[in-house]
N, C-alpha and C positions, 0 to 999 in steps of 0.2 A: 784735403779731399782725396778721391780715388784718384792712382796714381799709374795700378797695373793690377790683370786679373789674368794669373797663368794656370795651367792645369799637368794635371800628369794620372795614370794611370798604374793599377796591377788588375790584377785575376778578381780579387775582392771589391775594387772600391774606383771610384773614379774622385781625386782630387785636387781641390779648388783654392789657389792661394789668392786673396787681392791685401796690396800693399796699399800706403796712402798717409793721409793726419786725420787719424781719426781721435773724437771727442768721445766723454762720454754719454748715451745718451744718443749718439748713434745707430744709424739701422741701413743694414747690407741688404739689395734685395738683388738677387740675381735669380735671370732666367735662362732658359734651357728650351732648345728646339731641336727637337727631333723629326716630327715630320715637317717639312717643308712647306707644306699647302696645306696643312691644319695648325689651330690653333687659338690661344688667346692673344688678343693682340697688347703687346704690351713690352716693355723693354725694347723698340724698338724693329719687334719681328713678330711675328706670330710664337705665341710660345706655349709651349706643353706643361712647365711646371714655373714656379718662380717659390724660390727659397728666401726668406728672411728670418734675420739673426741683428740680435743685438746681444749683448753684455751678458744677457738673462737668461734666454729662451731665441731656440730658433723652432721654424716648422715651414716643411715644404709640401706643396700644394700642386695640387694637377688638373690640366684642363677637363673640364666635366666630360667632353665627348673622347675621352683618353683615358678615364677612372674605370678601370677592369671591377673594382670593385662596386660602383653602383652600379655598371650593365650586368654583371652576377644577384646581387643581391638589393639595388635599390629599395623595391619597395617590402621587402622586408622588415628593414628598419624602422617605417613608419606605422606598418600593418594598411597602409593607404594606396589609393591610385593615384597617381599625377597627373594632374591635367596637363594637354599640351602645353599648355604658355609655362605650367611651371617647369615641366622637360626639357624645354629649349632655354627658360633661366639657367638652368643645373648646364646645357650643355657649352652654353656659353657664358659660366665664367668658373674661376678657380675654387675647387672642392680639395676638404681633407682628402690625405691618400689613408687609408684603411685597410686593415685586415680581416677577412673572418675568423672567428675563435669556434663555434659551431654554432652551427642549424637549431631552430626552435624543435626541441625533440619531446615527448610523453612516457616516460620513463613507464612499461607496461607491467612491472612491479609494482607501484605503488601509483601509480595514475600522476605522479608527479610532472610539470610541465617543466622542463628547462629552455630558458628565454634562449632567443636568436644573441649573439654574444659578439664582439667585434673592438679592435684596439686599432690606435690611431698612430701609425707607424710612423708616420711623416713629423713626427716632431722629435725636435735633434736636440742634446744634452750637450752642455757647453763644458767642458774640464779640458784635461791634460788625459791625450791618448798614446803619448809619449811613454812605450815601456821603460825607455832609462829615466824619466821624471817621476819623484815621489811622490806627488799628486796622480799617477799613472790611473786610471779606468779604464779597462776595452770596452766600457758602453759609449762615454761619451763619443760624442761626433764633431765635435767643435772649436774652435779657441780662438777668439773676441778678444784679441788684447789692443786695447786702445791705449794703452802706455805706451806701448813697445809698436804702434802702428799697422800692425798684419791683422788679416783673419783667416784661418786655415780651417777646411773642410773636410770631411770623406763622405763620399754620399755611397750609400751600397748599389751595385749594377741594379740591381732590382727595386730599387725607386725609380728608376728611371726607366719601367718599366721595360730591362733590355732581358731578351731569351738566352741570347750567347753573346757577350760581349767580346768574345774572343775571335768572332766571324761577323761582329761589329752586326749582328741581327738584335732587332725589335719587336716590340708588340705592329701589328700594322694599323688597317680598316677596321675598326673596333666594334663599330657601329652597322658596318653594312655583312663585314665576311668574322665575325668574333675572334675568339681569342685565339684561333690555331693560325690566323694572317699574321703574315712576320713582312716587314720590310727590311734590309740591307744599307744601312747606309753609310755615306763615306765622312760626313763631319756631324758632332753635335755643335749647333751654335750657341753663341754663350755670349748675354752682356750684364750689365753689372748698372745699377743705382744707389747711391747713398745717400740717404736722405736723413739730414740736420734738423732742420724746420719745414716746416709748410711748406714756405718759401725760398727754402735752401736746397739744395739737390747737387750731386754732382755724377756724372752718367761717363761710361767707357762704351762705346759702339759696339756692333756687334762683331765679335771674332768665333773662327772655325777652329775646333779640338777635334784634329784625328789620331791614330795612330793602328799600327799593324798589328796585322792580324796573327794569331799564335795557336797551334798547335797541343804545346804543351806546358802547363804553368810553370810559373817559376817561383821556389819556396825558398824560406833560410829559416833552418830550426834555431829558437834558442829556450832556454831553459827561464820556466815560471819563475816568478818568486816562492811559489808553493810549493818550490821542489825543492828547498831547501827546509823548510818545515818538516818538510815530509822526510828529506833526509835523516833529521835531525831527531827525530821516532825512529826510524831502524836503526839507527845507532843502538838507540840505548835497548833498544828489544829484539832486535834484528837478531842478535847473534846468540840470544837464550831463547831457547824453544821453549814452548811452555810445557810442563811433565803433565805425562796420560795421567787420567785419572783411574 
């Protein structure tokens, strides 16, 4: 069962290791508070998002009165109104996190309607993100190894809906002052469930991930794998130009 759930941090990504004995058939759920006095209640605090991952598939999910994306575009989606009871369902409990792809538009060329369009950002790809590993993909987000006991994360700043992670700012009042309210805060809290069976669970309490604030990023170039490809073409044509015609 869960043993330890640490974190660490860059400019891109904020990540999440939890150790433990895990089976397979397992499911990580970890949640994330950002503000303090909002939230869904669960993992042991009020929480903003709650992430779950197994073997397969992960997808992380945001408190409905925290979803930048349905106070934009809700009822778009449906072409409908929401009734209050169903608003307050949505604002109290956890919704995809989504993007817009574009607006319902009428192309005035040919009267053509193009639909309202949207992708669901919040679900996470489980590989090896490990540029020296040869399973390596920069999409994935994940790695679920129940052999080997860990599971490692990167979740991007901007799921978690932060403006400057670098001045540790957020989205704020979502609901009352919209999207230009920012809050400042000093920890994201973080706990962790894993859950076996029904009746099996095993929970780490809630801990506080801070860290400083920065100025200016910190980067280390290294060279694709494609740059050897690529090399590997100007060799052989690089050095004969091809004759004018």
């Amino acid at each position: 069962m869960l043993q330890s759930v640490t974190a660490d941090h860059d400019e891109r990504y904020l990540y999440v290791k939890a150790e433990g004995e895990f089976e397979a058939g397992d499911e990580l759920n970890l949640y994330f508070s950002i503000r303090s006095e909002n939230g869904i209640g669960a993992g042991g605090m009020k929480s903003d998002f709650r992430l779950s991952l197994n073997e397969d598939k992960g997808r992380m999910m945001i408190a409905g009165d925290y979803d930048t994306f349905f106070h934009d575009y809700g009822e778009d989606i449906t072409e409908e109104t929401y009734s209050d009871k169903e608003k307050k369902e949505i604002m109290t409990s956890f919704q995809p996190i989504r993007l817009a792809l574009n607006k319902e538009i009428i192309r005035p060329d040919t009267g053509e309607t193009i639909p309202f369009e949207y992708y669901e950002t919040g679900e996470f790809l489980h590989g090896q993100a490990d540029p020296e590993e040869e399973e390596y993909n920069s999409l994935h987000d994940y790695m679920f190894s129940a052999e080997n006991n860990y599971v490692e994360i990167r979740i991007p700043w901007m799921l978690l809906n932060a403006k400057d992670p670098s001045q540790r700012e957020f989205i704020g009042d979502l609901q009352n002052e919209g999207l230009s309210d920012s809050i400042f805060i000093d920890n994201i809290a973080v706990s962790a469930v894993l859950r076996r069976s029904e009746d099996k669970t095993s929970t780490l309490p809630v801990g506080n991930y801070t860290w400083e604030k920065w100025e200016e990023p910190m980067y280390e170039e290294r060279l694709k794998r494609s740059y050897y490809d690529i090399q590997d073409v100007f060799s052989k044509y690089g050095s004969h130009p091809a004759e004018a015609e």
